[in-house]
C-alpha positions as CSV (number, residue, x, y, z in Angstrom):
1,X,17.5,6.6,-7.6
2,X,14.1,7.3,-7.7
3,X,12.4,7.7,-3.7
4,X,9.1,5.4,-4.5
5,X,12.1,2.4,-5.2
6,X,13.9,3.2,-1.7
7,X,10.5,2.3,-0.1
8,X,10.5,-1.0,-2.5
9,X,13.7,-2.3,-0.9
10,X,12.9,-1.7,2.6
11,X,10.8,-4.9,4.8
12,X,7.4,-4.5,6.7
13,X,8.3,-4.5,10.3
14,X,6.0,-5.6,12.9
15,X,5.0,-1.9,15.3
16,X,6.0,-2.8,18.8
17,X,3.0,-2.5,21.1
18,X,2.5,1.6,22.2
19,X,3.8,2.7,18.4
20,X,2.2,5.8,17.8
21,X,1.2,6.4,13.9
22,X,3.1,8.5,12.3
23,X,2.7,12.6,12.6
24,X,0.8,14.8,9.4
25,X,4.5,15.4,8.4
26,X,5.9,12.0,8.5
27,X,2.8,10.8,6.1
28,X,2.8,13.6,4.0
29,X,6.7,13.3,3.5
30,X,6.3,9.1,2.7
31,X,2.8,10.5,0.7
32,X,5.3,12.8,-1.9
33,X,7.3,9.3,-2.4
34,X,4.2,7.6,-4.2
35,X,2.5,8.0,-7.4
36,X,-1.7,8.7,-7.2
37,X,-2.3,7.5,-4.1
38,X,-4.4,9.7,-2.0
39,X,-4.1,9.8,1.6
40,X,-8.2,10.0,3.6
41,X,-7.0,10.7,7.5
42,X,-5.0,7.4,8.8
43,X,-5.5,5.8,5.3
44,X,-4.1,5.8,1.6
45,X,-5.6,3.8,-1.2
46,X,-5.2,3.8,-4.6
47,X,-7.1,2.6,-7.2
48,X,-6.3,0.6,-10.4
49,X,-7.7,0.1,-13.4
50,X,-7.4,-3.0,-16.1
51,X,-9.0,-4.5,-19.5
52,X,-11.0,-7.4,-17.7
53,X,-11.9,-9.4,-15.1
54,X,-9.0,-11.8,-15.7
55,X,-6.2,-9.2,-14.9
56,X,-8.3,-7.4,-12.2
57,X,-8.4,-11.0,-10.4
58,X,-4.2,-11.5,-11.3
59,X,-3.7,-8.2,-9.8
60,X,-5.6,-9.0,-7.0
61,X,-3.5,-12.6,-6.6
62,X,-0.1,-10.6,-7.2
63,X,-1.3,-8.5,-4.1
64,X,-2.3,-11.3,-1.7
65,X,1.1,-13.3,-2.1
66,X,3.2,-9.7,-1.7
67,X,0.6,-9.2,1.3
68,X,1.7,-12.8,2.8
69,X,5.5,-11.8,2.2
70,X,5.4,-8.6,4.1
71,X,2.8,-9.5,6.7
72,X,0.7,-6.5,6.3
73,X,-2.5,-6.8,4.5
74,X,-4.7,-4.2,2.5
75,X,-8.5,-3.6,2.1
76,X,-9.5,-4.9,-1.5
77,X,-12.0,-3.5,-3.2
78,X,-12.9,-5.4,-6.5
79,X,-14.6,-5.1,-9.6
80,X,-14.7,-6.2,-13.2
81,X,-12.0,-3.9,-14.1
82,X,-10.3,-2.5,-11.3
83,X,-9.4,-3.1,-7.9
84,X,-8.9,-0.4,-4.7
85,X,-6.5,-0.9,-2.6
86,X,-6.2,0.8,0.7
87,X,-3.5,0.6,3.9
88,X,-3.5,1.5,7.0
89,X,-2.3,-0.2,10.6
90,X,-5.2,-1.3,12.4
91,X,-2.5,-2.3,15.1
92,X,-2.1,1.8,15.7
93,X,-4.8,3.4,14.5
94,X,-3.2,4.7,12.1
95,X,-1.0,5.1,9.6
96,X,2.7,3.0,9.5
97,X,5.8,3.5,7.0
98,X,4.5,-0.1,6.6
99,X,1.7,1.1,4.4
100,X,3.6,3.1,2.2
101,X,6.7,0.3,1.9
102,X,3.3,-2.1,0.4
103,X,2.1,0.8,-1.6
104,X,5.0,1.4,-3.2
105,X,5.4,-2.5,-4.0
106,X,2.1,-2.5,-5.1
107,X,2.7,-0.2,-7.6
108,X,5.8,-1.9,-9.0
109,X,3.4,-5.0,-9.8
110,X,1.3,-2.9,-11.2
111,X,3.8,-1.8,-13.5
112,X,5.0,-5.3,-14.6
């Protein structure tokens, strides 16, 4: 099993009040589990690419209802043909195995 699809079955879980983000290590070990994303301090983003507006705009949609599943919710950059997305946990300051759980799932849609 590949480690990007152990992310893909695990849940967004709320980070109890006084959660610290997680250390240089912990995000550079969830970082080696995804596929182009680059990590920018207590962010990652990634962005993706597509043939027209029409998919771009799918994409986004595909996002915002896996956004409302997991209750954690990226910056969206959009444009004609592609769309950044970027996570981090505004409820830490910080980063969250939260972020890289929805960036991994992100990238399944992607794929589909």
């Amino acid at each position: 099993m590949n480690k990007a699809s152990d992310l893909t079955r695990k849940q967004c879980k709320p980070c109890a009040p006084g959660t610290p983000p997680l250390s240089n290590s912990e995000a550079d070990s969830l970082m080696r589990q995804l596929d182009g994303w680059q990590r920018h301090a207590q962010l990652i983003n990634k962005t993706f690419h597509f043939k027209n507006y029409y998919q771009t705009i799918a994409f986004v949609n595909a996002v915002a209802w896996l956004s409302h599943r997991e209750d954690h919710h990226p910056k969206l950059t959009v444009a004609y043909n592609s769309c950044q997305v970027e996570y981090t946990t505004d409820a830490i300051h910080g980063l969250s195995e939260n972020d890289f759980i929805c960036a991994a799932k992100v990238d399944t849609l992607f794929k589909l």
